[in-house]
N, C-alpha and C positions, 0 to 999 in steps of 0.2 A: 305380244299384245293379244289382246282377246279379239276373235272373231267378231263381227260385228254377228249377234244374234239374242235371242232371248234371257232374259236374267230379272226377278222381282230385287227388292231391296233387298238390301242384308241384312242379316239379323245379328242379334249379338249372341255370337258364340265362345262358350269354353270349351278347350280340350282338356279332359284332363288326363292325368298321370297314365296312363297305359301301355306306353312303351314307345316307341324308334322315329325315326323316320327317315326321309329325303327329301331331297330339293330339287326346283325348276325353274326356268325363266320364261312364262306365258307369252307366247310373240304371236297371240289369235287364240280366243275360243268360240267354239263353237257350241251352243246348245241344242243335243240331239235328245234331247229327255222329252218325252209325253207331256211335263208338267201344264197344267194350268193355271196357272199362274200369269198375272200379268207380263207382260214383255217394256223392254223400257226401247227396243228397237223393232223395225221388222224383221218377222220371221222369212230367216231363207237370207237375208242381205248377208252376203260376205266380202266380204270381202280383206487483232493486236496489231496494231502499230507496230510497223517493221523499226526494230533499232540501228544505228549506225554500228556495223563492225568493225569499224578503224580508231574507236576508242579507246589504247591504248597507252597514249601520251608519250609515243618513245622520240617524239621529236620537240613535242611544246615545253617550253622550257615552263619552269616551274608547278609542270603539270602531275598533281602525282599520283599512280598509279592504281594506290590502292582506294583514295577516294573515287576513283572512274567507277571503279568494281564495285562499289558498295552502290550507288546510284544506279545502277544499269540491272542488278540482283535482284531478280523478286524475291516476295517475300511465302514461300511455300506455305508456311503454318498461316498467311493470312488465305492466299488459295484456296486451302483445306479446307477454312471454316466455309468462306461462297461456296463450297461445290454441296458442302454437307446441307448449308439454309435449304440449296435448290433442292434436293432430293427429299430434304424433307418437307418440301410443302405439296404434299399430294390434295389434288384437286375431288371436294369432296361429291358425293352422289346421294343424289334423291334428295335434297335437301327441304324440297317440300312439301313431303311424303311423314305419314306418321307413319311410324316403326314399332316395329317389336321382335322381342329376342324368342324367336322361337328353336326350342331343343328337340332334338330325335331321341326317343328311347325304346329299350326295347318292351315285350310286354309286362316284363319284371321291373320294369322301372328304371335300367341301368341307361346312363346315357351314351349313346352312339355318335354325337357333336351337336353343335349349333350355331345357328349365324343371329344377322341382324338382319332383320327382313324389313323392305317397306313394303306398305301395307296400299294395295290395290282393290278397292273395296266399292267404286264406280263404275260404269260400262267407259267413260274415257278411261280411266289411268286401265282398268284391265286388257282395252286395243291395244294404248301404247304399250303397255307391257314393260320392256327391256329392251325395245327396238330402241332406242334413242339413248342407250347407254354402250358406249364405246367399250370397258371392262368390266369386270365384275369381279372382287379382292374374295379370296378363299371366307372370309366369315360375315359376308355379305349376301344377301338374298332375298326375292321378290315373294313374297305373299300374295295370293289372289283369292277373293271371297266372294262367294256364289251367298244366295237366298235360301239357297235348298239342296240338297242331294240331287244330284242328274245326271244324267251322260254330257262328259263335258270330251270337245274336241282343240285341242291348243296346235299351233305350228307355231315354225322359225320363220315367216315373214319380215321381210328387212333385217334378220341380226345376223352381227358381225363375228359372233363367235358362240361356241357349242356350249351347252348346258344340260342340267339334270331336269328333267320334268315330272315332279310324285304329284298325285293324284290321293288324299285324302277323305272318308266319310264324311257326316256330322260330328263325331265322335274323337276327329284325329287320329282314326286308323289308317293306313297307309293302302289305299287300294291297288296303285300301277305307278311303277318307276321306268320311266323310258328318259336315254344316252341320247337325248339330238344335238347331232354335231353342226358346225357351220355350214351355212349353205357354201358350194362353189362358185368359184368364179364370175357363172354365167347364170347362177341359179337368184335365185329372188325367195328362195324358201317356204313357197307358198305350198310347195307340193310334199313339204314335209308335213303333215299332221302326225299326232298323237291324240288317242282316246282312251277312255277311262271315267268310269264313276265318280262322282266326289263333291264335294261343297268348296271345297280348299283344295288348294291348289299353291307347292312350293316350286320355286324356278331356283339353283342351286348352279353352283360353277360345273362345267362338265365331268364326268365321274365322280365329283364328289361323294356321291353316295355309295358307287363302288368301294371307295376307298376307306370308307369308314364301317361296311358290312352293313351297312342298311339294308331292307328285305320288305318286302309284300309281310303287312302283319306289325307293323313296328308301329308306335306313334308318335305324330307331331304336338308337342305341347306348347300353349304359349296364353299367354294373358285376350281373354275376349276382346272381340272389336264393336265397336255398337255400328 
């Protein structure tokens, strides 16, 4: 989530085609930039049914046998299909969140992956961030959209699990990729900050950007937000 701190509206920006990038999940930022620019907060605030087993008719007369058995059998191939419905009804996220498919590439233009981002483009949806999201599915990812270029400060306040944090220009140049893992046990995440330049800001599943060679210099492309 974003710190509770300064931020004007956003503007509508394109990235274009330039190259790479990474991802993050904003749980706090912080605006440590000079700007002046309007603030939209104060500055400095941070904050089964058991069956009978004796069914086998070897005393009842007229009882027979193989009818018990067919009654008593489940039917496996109906099983299969319930287990399959369940699993696949994943419960979905951000559903009231407008999105967009933002790619990494490098500066040659090759692409390094991409997710579906929802697009955090308010001072609330940029507090909450990711805190209120239980998982995050490998081609899913949070967007965060600043006014202007600034020194921006993000933590893992309240989240339940570790993420990638990039740090983007105006431009969709990739300025800082920082690994914040999950808070511990006893921790509440607040003493984890990350800092970095940028306007944009991607929250990405943890290593993700390891994994795909993303790099300082890459960029994030994707369709303007107004």
């Amino acid at each position: 989530m974003e710190r509770p701190g300064s931020d004007p509206r956003s503007r509508r920006r394109y990235l274009r085609t330039l190259g790479g990038l990474g991802a993050a999940s904003l749980v706090g930022c912080l605006d440590r930039g000079g700007t002046t620019e309007p603030t939209d907060v104060d500055a400095g605030e941070v904050d089964a049914e058991s069956e009978d087993g004796n069914a086998t008719g070897g005393d009842a007369e007229g009882t027979d046998g193989d009818d018990i058995e067919g009654e008593t059998d489940a039917d496996p191939e109906t099983e299969g299909d319930d287990n399959e419905e369940e699993d696949t009804d994943a419960e979905p996220i951000h559903e009231d969140y407008e999105t967009r498919e933002v790619s990494v590439e490098t500066p040659d233009g090759d692409v390094l992956g991409s997710v579906t981002a929802a697009v955090a483009d308010t001072q609330g949806l940029r507090e909450t961030g990711l805190s209120d999201t239980e998982s995050l599915p490998e081609d899913r990812g949070m967007l965060f959209v600043h006014g202007s270029v600034r020194d921006l400060t993000y933590w893992m306040k309240d989240m339940s699990f570790g993420i990638d944090i990039v740090f983007a220009d105006a431009d969709g140049v990739i300025t800082g990729i920082h690994h914040a893992s999950a808070p511990g046990p006893n921790e509440d995440g607040r003493d984890q900050t990350y800092e970095d330049p940028g306007q944009y800001v991607l929250e990405v599943n943890y290593r993700w950007t390891e994994e795909r060679g993303v790099d300082v210099g890459d960029v994030l492309v994707f369709d303007p937000v107004e």
